[in-house]
mmCIF file of the N, C-alpha and C atoms, coordinates in Angstrom:
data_MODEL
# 
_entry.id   MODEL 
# 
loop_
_atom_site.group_PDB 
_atom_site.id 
_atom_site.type_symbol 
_atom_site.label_atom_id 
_atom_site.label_alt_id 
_atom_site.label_comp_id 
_atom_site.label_asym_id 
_atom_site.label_entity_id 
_atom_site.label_seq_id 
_atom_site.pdbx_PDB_ins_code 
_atom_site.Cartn_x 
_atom_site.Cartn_y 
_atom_site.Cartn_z 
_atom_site.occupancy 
_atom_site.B_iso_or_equiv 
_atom_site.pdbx_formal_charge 
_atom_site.auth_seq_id 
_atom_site.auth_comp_id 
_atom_site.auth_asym_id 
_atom_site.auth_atom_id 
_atom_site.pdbx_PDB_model_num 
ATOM 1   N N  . UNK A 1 1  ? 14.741  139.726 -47.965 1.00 0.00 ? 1  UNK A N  1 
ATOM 2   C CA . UNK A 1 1  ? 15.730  140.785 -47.904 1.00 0.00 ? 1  UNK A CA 1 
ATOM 3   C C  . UNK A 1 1  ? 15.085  142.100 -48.359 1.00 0.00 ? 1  UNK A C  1 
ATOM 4   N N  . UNK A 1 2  ? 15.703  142.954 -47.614 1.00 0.00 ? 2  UNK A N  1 
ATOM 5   C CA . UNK A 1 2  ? 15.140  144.681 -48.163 1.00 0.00 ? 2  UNK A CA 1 
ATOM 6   C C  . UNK A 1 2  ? 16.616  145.038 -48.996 1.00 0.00 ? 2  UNK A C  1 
ATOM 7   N N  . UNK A 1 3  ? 15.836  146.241 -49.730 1.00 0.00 ? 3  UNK A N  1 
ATOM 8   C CA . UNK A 1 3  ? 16.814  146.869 -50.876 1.00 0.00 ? 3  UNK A CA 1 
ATOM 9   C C  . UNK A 1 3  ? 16.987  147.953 -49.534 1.00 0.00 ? 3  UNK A C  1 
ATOM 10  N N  . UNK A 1 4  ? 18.364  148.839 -49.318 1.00 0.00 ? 4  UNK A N  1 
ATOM 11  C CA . UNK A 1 4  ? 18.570  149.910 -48.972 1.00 0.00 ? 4  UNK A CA 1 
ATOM 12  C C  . UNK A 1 4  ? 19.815  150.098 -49.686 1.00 0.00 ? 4  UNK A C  1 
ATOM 13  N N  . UNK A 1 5  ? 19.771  151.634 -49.146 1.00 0.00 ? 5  UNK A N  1 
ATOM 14  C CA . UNK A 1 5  ? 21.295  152.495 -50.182 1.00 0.00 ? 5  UNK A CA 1 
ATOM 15  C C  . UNK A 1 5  ? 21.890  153.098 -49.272 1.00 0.00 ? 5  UNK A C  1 
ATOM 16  N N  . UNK A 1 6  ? 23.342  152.498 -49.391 1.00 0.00 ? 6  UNK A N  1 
ATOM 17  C CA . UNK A 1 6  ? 24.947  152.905 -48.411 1.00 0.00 ? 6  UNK A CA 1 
ATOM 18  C C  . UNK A 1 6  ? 24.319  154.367 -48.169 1.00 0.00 ? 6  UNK A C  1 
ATOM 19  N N  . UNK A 1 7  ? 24.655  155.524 -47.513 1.00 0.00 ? 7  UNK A N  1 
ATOM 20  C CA . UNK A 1 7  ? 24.769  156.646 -47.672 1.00 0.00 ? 7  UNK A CA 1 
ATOM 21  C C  . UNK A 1 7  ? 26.112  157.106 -48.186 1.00 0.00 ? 7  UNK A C  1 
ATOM 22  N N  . UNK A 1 8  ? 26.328  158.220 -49.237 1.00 0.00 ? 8  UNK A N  1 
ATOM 23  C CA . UNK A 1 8  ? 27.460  158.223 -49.734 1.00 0.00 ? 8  UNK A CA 1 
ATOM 24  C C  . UNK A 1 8  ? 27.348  159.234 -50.826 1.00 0.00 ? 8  UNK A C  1 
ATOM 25  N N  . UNK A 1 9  ? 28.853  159.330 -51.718 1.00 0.00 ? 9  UNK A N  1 
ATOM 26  C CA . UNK A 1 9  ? 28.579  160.727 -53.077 1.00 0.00 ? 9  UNK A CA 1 
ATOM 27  C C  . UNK A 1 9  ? 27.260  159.403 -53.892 1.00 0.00 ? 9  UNK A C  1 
ATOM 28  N N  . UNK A 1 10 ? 27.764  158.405 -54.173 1.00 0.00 ? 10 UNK A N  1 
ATOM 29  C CA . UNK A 1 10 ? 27.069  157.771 -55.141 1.00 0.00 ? 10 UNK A CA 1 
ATOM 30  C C  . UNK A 1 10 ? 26.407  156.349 -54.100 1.00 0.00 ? 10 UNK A C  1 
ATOM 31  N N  . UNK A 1 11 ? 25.117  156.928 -53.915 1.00 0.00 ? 11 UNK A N  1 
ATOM 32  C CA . UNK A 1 11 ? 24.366  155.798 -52.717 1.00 0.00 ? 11 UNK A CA 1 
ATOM 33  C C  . UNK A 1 11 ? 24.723  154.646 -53.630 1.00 0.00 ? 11 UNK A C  1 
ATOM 34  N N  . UNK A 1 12 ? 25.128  153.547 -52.884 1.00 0.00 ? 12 UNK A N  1 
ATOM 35  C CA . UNK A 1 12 ? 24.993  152.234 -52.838 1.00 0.00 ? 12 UNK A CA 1 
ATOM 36  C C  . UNK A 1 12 ? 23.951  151.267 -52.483 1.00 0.00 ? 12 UNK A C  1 
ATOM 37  N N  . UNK A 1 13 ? 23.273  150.593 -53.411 1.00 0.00 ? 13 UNK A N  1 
ATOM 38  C CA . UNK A 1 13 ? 22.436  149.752 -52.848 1.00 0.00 ? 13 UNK A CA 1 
ATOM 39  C C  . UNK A 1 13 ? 22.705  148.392 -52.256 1.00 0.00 ? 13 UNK A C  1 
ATOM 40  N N  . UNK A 1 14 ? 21.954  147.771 -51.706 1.00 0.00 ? 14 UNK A N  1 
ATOM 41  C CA . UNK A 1 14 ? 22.969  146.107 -50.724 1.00 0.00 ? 14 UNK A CA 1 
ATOM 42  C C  . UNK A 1 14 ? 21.247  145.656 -50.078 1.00 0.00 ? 14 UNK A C  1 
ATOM 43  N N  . UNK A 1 15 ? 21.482  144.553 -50.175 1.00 0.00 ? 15 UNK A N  1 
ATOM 44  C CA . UNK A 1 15 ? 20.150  144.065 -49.506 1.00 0.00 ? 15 UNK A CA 1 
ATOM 45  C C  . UNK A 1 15 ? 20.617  143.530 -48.375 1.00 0.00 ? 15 UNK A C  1 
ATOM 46  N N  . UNK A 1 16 ? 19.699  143.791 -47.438 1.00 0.00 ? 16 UNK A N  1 
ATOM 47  C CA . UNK A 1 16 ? 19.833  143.539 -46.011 1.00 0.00 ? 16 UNK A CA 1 
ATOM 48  C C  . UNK A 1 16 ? 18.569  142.592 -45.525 1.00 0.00 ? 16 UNK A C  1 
ATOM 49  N N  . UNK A 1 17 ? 18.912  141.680 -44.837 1.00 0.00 ? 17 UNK A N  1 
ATOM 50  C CA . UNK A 1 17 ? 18.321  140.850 -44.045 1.00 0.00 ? 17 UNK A CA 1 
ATOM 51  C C  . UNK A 1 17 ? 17.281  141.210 -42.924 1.00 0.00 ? 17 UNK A C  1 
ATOM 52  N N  . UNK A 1 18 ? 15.810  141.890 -42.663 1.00 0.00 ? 18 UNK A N  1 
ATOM 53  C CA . UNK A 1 18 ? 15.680  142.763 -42.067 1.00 0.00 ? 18 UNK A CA 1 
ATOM 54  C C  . UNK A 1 18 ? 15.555  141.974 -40.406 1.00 0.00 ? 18 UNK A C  1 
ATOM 55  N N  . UNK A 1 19 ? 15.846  140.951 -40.440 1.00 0.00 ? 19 UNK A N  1 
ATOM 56  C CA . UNK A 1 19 ? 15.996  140.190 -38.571 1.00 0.00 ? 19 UNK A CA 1 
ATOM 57  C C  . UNK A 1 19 ? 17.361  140.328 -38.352 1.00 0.00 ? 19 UNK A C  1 
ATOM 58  N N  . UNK A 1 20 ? 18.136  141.149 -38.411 1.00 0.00 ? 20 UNK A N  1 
ATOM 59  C CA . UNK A 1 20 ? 19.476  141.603 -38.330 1.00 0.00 ? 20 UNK A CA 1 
ATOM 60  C C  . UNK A 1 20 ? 19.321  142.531 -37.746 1.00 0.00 ? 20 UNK A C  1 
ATOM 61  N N  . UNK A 1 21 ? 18.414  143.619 -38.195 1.00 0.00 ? 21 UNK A N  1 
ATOM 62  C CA . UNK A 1 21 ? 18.442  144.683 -37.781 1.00 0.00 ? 21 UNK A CA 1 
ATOM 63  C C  . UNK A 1 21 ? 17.617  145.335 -35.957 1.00 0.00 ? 21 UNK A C  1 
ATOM 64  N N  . UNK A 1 22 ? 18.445  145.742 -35.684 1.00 0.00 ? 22 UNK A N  1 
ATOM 65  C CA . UNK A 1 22 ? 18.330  146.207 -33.999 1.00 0.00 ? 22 UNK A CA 1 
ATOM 66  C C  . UNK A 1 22 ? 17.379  147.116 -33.986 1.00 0.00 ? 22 UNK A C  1 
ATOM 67  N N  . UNK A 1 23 ? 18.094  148.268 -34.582 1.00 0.00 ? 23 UNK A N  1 
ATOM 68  C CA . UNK A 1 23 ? 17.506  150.349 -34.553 1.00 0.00 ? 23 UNK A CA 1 
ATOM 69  C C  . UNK A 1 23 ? 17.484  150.371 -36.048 1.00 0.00 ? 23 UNK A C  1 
ATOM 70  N N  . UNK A 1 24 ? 16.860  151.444 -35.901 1.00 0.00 ? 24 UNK A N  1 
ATOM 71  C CA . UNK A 1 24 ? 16.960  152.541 -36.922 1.00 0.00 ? 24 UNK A CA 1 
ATOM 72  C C  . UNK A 1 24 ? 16.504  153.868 -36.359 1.00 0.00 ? 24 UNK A C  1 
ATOM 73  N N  . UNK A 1 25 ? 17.589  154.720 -36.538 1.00 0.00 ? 25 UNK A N  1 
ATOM 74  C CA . UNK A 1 25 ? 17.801  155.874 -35.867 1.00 0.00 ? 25 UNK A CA 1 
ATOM 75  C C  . UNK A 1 25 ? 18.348  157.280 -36.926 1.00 0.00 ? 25 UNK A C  1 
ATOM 76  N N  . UNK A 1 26 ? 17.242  158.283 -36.528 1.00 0.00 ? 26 UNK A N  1 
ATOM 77  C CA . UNK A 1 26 ? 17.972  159.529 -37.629 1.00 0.00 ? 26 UNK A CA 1 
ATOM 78  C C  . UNK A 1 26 ? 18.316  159.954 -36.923 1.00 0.00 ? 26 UNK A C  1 
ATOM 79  N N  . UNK A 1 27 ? 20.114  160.701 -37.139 1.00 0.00 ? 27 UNK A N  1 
ATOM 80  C CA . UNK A 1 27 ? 20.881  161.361 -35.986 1.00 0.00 ? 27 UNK A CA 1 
ATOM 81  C C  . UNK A 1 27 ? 21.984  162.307 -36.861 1.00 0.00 ? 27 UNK A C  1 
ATOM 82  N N  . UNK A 1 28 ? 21.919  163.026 -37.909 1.00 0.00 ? 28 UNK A N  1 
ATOM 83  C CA . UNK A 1 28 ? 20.233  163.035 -38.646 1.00 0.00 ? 28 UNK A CA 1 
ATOM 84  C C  . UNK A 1 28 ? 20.521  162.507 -39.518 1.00 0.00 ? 28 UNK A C  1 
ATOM 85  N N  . UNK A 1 29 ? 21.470  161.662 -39.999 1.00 0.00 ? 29 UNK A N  1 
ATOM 86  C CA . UNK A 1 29 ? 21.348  160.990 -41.204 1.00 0.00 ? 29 UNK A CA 1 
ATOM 87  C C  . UNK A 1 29 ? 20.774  159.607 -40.378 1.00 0.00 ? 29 UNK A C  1 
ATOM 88  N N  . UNK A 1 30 ? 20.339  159.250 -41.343 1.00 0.00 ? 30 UNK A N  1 
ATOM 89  C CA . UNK A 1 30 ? 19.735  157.627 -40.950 1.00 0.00 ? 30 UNK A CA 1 
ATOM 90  C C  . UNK A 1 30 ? 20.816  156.294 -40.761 1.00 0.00 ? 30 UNK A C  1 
ATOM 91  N N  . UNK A 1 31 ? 20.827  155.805 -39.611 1.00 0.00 ? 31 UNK A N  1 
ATOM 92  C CA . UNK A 1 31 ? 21.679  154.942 -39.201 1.00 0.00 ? 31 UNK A CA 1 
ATOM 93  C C  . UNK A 1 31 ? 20.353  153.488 -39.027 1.00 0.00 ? 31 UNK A C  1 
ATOM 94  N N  . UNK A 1 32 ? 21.101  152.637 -39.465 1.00 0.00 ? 32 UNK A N  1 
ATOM 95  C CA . UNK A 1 32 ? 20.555  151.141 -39.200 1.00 0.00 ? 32 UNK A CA 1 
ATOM 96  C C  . UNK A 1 32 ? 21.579  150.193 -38.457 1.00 0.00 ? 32 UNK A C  1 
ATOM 97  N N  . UNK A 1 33 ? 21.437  150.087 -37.300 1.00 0.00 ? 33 UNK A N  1 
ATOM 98  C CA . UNK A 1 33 ? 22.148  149.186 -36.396 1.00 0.00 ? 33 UNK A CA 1 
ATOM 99  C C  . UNK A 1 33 ? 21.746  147.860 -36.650 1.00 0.00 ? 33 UNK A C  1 
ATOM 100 N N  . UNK A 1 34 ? 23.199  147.222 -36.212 1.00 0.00 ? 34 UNK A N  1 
ATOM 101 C CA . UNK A 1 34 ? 22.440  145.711 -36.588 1.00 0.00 ? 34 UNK A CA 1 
ATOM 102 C C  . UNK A 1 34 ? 22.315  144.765 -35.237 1.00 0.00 ? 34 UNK A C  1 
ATOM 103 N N  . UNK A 1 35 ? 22.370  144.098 -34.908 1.00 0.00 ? 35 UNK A N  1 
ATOM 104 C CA . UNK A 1 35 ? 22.077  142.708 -33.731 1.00 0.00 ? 35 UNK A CA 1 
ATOM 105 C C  . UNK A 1 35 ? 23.803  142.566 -33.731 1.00 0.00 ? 35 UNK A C  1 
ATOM 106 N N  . UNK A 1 36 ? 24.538  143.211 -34.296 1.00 0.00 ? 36 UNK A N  1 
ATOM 107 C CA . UNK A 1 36 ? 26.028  142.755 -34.199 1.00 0.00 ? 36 UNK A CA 1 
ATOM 108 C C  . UNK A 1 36 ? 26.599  144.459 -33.252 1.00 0.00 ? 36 UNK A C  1 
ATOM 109 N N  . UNK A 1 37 ? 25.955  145.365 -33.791 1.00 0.00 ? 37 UNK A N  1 
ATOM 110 C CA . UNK A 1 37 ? 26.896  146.207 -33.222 1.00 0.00 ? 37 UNK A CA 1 
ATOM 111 C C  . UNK A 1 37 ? 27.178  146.746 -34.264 1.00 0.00 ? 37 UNK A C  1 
ATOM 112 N N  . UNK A 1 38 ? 27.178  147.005 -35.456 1.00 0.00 ? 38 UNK A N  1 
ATOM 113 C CA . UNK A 1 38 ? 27.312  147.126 -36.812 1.00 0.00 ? 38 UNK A CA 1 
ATOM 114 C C  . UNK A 1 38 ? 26.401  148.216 -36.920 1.00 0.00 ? 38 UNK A C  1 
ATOM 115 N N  . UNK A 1 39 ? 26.849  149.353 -37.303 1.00 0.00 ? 39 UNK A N  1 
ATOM 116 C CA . UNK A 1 39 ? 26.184  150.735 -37.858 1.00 0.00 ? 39 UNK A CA 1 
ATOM 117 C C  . UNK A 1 39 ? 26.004  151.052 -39.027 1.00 0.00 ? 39 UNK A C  1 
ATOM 118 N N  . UNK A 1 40 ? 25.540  151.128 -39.789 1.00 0.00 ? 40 UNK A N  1 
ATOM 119 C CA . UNK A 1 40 ? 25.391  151.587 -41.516 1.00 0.00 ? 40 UNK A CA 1 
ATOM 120 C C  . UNK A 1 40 ? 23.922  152.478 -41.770 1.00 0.00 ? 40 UNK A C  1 
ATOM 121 N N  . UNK A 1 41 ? 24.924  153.906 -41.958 1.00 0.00 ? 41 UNK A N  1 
ATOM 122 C CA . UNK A 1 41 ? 24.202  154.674 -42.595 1.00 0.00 ? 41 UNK A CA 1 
ATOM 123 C C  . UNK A 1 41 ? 23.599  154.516 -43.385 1.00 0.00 ? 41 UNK A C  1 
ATOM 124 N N  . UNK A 1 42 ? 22.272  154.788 -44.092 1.00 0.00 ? 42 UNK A N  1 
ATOM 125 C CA . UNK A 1 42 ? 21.776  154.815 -45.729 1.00 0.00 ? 42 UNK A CA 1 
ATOM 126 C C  . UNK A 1 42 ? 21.033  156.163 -45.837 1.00 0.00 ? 42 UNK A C  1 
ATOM 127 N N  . UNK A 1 43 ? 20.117  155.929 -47.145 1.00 0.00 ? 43 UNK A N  1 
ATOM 128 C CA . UNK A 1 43 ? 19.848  157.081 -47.455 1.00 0.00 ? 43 UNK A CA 1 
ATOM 129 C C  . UNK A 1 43 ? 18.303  157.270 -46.601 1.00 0.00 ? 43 UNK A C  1 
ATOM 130 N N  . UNK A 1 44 ? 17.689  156.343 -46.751 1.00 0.00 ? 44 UNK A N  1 
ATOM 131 C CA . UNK A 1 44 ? 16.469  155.781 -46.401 1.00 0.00 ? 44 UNK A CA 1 
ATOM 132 C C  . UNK A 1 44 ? 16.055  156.343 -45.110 1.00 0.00 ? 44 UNK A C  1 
ATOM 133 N N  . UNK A 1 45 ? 14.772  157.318 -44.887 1.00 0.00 ? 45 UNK A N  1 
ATOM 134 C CA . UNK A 1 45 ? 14.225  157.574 -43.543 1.00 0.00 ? 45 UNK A CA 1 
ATOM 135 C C  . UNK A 1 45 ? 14.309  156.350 -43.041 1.00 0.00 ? 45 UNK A C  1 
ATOM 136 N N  . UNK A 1 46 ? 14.388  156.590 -41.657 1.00 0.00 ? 46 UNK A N  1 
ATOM 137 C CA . UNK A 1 46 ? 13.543  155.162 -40.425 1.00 0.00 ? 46 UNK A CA 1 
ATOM 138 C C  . UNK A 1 46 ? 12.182  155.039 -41.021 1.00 0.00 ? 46 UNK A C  1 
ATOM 139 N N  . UNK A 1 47 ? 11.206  155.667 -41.465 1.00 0.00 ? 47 UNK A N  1 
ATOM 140 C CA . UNK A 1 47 ? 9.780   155.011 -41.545 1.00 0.00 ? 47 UNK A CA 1 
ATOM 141 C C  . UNK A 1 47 ? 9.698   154.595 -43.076 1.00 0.00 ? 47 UNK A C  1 
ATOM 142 N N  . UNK A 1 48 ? 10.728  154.980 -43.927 1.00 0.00 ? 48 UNK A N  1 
ATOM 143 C CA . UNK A 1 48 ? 10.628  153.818 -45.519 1.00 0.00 ? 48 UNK A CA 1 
ATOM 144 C C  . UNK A 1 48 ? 11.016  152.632 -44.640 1.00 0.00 ? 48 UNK A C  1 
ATOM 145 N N  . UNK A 1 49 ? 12.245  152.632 -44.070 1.00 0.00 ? 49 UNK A N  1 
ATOM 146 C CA . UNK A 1 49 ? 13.151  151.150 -43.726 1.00 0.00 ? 49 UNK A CA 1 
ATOM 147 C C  . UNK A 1 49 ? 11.964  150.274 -43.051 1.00 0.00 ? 49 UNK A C  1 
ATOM 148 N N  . UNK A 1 50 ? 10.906  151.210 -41.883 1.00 0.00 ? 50 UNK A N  1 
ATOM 149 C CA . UNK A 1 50 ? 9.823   150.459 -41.763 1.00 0.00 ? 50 UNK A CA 1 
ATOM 150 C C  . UNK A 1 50 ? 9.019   150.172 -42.259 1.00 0.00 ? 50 UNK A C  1 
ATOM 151 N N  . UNK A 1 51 ? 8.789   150.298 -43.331 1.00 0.00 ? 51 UNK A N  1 
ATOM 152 C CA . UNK A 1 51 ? 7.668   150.250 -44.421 1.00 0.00 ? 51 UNK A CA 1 
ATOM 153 C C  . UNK A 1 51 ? 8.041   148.897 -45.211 1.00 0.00 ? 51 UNK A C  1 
ATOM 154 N N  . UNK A 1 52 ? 9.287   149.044 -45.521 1.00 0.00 ? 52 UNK A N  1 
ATOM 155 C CA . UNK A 1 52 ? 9.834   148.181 -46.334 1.00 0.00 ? 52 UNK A CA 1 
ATOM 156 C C  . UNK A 1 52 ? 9.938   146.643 -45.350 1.00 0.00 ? 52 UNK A C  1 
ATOM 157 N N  . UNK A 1 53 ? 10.303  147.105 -44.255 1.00 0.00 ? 53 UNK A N  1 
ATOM 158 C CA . UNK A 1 53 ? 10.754  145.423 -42.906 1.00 0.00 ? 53 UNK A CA 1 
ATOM 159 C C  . UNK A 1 53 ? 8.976   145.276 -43.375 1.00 0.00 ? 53 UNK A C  1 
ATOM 160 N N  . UNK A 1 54 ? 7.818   145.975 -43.187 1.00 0.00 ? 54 UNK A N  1 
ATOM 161 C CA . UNK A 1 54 ? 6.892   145.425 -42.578 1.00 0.00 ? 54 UNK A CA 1 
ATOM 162 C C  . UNK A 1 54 ? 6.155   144.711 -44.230 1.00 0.00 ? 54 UNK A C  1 
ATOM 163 N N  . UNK A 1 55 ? 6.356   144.970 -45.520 1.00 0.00 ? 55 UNK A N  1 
ATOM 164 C CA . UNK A 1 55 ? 5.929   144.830 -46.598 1.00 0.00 ? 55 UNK A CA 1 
ATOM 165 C C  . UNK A 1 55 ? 6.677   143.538 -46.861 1.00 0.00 ? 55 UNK A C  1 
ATOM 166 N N  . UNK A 1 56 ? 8.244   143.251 -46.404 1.00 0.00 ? 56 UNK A N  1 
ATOM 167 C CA . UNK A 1 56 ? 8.684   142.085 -46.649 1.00 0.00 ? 56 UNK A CA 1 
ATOM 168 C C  . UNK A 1 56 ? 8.164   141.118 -45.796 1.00 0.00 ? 56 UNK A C  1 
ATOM 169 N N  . UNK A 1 57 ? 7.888   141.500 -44.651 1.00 0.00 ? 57 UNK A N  1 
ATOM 170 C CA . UNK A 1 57 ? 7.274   140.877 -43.574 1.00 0.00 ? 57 UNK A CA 1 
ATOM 171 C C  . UNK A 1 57 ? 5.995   140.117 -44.000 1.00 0.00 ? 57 UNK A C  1 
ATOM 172 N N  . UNK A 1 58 ? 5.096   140.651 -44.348 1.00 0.00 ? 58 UNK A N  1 
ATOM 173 C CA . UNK A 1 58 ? 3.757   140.460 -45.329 1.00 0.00 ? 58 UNK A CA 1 
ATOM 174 C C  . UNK A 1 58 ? 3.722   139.416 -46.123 1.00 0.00 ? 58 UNK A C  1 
ATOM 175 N N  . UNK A 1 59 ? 4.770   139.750 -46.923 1.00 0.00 ? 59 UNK A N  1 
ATOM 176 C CA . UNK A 1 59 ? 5.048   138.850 -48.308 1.00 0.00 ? 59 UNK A CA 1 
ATOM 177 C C  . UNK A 1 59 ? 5.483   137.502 -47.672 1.00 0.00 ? 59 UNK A C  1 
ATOM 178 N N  . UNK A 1 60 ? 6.103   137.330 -46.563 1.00 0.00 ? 60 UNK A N  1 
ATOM 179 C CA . UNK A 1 60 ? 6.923   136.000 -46.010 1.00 0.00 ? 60 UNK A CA 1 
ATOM 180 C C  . UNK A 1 60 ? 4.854   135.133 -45.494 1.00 0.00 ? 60 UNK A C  1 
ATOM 181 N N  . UNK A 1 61 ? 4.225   135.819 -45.141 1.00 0.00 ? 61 UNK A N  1 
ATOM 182 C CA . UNK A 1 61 ? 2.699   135.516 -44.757 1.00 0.00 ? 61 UNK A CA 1 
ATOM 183 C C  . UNK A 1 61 ? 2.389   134.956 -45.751 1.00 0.00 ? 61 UNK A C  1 
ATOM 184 N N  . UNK A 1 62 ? 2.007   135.865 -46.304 1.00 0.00 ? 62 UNK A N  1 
ATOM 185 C CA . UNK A 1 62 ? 1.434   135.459 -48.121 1.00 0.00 ? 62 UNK A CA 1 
ATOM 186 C C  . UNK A 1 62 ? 1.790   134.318 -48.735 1.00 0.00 ? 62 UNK A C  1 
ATOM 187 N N  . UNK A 1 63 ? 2.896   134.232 -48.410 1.00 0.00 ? 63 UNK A N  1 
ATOM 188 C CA . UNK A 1 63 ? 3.672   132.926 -49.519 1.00 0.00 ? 63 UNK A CA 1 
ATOM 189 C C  . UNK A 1 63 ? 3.178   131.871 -48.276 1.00 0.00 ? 63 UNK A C  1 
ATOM 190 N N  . UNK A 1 64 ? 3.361   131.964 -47.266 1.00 0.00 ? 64 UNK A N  1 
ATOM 191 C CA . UNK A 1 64 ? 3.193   130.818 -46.330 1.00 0.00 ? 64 UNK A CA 1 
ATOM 192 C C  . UNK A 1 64 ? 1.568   130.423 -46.560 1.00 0.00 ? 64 UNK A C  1 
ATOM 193 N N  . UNK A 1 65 ? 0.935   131.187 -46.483 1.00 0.00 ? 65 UNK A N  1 
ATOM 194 C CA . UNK A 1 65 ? -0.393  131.330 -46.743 1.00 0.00 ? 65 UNK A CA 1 
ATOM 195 C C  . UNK A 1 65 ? -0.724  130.271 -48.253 1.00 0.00 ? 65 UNK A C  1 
ATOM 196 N N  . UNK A 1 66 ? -0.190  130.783 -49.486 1.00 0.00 ? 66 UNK A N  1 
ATOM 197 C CA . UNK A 1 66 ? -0.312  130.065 -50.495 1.00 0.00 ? 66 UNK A CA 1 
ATOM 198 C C  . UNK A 1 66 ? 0.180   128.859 -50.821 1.00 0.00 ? 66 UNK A C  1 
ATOM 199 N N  . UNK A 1 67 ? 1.400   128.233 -49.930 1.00 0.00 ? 67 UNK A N  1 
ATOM 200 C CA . UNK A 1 67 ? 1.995   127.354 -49.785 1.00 0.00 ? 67 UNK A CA 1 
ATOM 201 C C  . UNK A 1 67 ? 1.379   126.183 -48.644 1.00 0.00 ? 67 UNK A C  1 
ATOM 202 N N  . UNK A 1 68 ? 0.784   126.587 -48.102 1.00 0.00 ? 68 UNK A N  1 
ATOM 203 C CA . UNK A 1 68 ? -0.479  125.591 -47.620 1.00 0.00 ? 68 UNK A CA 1 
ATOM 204 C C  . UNK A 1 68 ? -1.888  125.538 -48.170 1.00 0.00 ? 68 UNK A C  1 
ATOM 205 N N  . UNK A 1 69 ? -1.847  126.511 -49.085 1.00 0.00 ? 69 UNK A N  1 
ATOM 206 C CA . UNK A 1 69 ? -2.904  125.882 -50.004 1.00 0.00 ? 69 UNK A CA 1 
ATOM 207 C C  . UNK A 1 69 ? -4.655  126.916 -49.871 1.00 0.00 ? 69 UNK A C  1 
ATOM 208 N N  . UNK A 1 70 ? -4.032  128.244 -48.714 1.00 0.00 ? 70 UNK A N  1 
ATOM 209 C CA . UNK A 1 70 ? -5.194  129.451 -48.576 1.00 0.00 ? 70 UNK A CA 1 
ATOM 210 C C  . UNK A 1 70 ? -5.050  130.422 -49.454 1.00 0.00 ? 70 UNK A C  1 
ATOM 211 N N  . UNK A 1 71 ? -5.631  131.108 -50.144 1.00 0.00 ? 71 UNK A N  1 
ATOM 212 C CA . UNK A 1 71 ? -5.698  132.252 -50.737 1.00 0.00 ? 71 UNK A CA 1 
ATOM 213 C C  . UNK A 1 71 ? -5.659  133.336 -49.419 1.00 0.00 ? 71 UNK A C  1 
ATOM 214 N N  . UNK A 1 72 ? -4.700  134.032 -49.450 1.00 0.00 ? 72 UNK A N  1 
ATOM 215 C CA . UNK A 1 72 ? -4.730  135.236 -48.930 1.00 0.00 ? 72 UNK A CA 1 
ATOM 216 C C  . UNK A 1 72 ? -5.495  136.347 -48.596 1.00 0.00 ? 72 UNK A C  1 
ATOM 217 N N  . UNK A 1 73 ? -6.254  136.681 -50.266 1.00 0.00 ? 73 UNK A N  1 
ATOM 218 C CA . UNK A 1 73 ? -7.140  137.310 -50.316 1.00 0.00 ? 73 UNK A CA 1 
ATOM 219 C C  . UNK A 1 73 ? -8.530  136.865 -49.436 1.00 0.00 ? 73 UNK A C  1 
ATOM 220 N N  . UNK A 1 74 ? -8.353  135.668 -49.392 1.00 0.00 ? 74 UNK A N  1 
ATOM 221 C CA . UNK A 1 74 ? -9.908  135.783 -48.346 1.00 0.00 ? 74 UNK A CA 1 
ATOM 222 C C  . UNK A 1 74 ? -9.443  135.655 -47.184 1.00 0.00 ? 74 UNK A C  1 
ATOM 223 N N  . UNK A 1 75 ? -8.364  134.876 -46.486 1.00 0.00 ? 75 UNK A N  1 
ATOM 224 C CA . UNK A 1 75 ? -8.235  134.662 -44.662 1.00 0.00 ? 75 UNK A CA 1 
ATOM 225 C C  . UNK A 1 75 ? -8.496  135.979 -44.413 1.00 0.00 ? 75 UNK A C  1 
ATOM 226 N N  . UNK A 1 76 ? -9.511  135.898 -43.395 1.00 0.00 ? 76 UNK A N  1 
ATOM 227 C CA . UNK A 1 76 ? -10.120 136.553 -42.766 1.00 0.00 ? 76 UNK A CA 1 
ATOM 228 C C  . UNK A 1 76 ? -8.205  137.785 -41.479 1.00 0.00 ? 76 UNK A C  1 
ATOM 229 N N  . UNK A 1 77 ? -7.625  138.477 -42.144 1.00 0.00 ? 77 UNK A N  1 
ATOM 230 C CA . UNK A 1 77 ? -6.629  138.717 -40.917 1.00 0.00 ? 77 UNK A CA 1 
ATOM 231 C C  . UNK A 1 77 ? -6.748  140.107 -40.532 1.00 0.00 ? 77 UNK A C  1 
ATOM 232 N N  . UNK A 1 78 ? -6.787  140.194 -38.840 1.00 0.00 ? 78 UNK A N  1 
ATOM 233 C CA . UNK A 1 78 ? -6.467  141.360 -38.372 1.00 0.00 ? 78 UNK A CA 1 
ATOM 234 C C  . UNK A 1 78 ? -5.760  142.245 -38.642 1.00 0.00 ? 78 UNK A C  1 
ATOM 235 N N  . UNK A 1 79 ? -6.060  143.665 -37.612 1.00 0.00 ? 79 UNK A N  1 
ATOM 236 C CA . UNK A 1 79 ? -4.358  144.231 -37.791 1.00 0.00 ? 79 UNK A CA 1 
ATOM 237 C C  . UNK A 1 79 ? -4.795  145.096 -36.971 1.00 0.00 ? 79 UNK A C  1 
ATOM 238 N N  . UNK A 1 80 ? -3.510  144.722 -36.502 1.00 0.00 ? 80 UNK A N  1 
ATOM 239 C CA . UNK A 1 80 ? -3.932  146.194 -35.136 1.00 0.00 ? 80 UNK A CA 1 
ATOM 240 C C  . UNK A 1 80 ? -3.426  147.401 -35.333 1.00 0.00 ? 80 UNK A C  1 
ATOM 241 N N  . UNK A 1 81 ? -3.964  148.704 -34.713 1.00 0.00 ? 81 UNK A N  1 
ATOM 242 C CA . UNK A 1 81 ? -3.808  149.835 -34.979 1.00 0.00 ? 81 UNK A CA 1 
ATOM 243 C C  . UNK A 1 81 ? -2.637  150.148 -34.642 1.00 0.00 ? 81 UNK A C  1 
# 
């Protein structure tokens, strides 16, 4: 799950599931669509919200990685530009 914050007087934080999510769109506040049709503003640019999907993303590797028994730090892994 990612941390994001409602947009609002007093942002709200709520963790979100980031394979839910469809878009993320500034128009110009930042909207996060979901796979439902579901719109929710936050405070969060589109490229934190991507930062954050792709860092949780990582971490789901990592653990899979250590949970079969590789250190992370050495598998040899790509990344494309």
């Amino acid at each position: 799950m990612i941390e994001l914050h409602r947009l609002g007087r007093d942002p709200e934080p709520f963790l979100l599931n980031p394979d839910l999510i469809q878009t993320v769109e500034a128009r110009p506040d930042s909207t996060v669509t979901l796979t439902s049709g579901e719109r929710l503003p936050v405070v969060e640019r589109p490229e934190d919200v991507r930062r954050r999907i792709a860092s949780w993303r990582s971490g789901l590797l990592v653990d899979a990685l250590r949970t079969i028994g590789l250190d992370p730090d050495v598998v040899p892994l790509k990344r494309r530009g």
